[in-house]
Kinemage of the C-alpha trace (Angstrom):
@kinemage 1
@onewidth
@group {chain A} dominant
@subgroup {mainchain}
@vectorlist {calphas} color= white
{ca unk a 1} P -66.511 36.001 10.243
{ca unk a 2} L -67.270 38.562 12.868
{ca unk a 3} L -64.775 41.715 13.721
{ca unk a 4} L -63.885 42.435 17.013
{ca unk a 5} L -63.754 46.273 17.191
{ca unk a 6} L -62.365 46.290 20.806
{ca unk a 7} L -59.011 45.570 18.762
{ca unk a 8} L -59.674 47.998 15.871
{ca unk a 9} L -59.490 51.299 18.015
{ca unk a 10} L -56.693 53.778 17.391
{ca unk a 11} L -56.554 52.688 13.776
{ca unk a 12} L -57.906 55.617 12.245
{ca unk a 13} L -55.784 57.844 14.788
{ca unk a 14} L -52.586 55.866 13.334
{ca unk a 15} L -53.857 56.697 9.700
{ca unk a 16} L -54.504 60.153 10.573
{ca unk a 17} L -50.824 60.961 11.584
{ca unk a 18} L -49.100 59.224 8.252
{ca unk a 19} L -51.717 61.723 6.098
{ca unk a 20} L -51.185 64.905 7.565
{ca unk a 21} L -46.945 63.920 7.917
{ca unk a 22} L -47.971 63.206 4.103
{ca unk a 23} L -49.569 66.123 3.346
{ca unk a 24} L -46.979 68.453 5.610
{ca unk a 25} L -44.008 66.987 3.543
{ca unk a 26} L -45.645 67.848 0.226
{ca unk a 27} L -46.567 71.288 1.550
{ca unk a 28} L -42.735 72.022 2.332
{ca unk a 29} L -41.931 71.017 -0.980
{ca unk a 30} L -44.308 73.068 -2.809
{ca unk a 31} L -43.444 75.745 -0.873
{ca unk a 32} L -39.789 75.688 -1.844
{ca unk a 33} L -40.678 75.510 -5.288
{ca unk a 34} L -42.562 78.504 -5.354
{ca unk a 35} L -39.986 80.514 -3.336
{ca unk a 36} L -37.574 78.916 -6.170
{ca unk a 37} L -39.810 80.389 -8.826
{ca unk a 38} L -40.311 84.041 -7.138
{ca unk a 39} L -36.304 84.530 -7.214
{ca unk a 40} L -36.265 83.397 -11.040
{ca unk a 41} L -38.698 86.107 -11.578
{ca unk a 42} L -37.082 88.414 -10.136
{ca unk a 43} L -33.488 87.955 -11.301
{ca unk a 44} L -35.382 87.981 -14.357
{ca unk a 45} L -36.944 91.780 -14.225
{ca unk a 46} L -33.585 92.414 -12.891
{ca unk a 47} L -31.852 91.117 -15.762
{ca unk a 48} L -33.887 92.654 -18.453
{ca unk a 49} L -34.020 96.026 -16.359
{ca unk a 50} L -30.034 95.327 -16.884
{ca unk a 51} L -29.674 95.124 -20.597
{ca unk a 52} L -32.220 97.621 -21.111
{ca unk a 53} L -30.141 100.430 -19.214
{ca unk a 54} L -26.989 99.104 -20.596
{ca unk a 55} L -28.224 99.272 -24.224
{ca unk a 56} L -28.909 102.627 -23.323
{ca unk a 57} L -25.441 103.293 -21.975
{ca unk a 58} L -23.872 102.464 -24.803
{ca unk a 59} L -26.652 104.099 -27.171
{ca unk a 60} L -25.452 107.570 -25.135
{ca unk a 61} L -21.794 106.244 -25.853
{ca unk a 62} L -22.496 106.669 -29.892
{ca unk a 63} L -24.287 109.565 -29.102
{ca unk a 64} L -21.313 110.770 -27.337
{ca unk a 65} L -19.001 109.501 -30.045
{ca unk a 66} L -21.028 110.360 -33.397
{ca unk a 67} L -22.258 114.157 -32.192
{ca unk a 68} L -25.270 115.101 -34.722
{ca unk a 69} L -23.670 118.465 -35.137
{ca unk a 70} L -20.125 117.477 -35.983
{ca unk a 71} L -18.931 115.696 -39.010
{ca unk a 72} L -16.501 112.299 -38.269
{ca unk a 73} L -16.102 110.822 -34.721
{ca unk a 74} L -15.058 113.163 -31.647
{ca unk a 75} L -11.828 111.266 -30.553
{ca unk a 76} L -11.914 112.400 -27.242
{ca unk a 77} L -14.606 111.025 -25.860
{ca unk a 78} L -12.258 107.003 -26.047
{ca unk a 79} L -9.995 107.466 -23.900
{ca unk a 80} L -10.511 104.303 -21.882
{ca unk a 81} L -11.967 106.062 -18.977
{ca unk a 82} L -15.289 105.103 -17.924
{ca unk a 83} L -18.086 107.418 -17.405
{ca unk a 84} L -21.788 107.415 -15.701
{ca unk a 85} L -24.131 108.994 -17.917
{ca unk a 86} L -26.992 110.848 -16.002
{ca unk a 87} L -30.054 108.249 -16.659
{ca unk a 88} L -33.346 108.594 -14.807
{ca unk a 89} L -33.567 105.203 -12.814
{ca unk a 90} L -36.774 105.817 -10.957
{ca unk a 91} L -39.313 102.779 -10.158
{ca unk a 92} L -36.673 100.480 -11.186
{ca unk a 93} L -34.227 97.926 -9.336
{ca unk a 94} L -30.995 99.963 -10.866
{ca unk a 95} L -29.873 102.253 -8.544
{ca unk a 96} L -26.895 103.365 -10.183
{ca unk a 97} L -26.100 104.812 -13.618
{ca unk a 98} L -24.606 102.329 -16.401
{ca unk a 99} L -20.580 102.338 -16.451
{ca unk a 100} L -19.375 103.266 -20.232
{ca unk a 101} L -16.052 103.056 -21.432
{ca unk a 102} L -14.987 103.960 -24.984
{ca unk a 103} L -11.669 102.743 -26.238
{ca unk a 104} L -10.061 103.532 -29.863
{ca unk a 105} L -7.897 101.356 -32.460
{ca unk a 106} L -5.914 102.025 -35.083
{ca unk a 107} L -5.575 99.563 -37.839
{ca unk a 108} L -3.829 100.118 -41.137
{ca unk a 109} L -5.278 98.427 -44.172
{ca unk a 110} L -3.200 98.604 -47.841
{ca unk a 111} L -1.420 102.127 -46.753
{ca unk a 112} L -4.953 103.295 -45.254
{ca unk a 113} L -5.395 104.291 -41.584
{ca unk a 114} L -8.990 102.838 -40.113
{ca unk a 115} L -10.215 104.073 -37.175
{ca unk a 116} L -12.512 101.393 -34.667
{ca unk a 117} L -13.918 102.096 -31.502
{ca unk a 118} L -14.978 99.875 -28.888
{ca unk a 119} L -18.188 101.132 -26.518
{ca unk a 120} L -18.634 98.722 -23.502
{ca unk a 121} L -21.783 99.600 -21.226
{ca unk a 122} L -22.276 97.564 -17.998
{ca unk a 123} L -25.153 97.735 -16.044
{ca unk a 124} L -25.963 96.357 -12.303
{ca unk a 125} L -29.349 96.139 -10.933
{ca unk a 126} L -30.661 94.315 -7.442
{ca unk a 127} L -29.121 93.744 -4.897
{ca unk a 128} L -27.280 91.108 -2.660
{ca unk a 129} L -28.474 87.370 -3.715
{ca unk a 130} L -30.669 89.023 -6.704
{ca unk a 131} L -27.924 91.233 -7.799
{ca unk a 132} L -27.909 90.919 -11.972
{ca unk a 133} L -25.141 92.451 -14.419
{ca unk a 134} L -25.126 92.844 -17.962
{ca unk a 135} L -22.595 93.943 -20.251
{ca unk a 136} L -23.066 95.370 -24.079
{ca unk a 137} L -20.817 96.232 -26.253
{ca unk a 138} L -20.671 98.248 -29.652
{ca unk a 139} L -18.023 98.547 -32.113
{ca unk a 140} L -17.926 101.437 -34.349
{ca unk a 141} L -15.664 102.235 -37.559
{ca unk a 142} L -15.093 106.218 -38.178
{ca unk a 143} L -15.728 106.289 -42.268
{ca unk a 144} L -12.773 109.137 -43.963
């Protein structure tokens, strides 16, 4: 059995095409992927850049609440407003101070007043699509 190769030609032009459509596809694909992956990574910083400044937020909050210098709680500070504490945000994604609000209860126990406090910190970092907010909160009981 002999060939003809006057009826062969343009095969390997016809093969040519379906690899590199082949090849393109899977190149789209992969590509999507990774741009998939880059945005997890970043919400990801974002996030931990997050919880970082809002467990500092509501660090300052106890700091705020328990002074070192003063014996018992300073009642003042829970008031249910929130407050911005000065932080130092530089070569992060936060560009604005955590949001703290301090809020008191009073609960009494067998004739006995206790005193619990509620520090919520949120923090926001990013920005549009990769904007990332986390929230922490501390309770607190004053001890008479």
């Amino acid at each position: 059995m002999f060939h003809n190769q006057t009826k062969q030609k343009g095969n390997l032009l016809i093969m040519s095409i379906v690899v590199m459509v082949a090849i393109g596809y899977l190149s789209l694909n992969l590509l999507k992927v990774e741009t998939s992956n880059s945005d997890t990574v970043s919400k990801e910083v974002l996030g931990t850049q997050a919880w970082f400044l809002a467990h500092s937020g509501a660090e300052w909050g106890l700091v705020q609440l328990f002074p070192l210098v003063v014996s018992g709680a300073e009642h003042s500070i829970c008031d249910g407003v929130a407050r911005n504490p000065n932080m130092t945000l530089t070569n992060s994604g936060c560009s604005q101070n955590p949001s703290v609000v301090c809020e008191k209860s009073t609960v009494s126990y067998h004739g006995e007043t206790i005193q619990y406090f509620q520090i919520k910190s949120t923090a926001i970092c990013g920005s549009g699509a990769n904007k990332v907010m986390r929230v922490q909160e501390v309770w607190a009981k004053e001890i008479n």
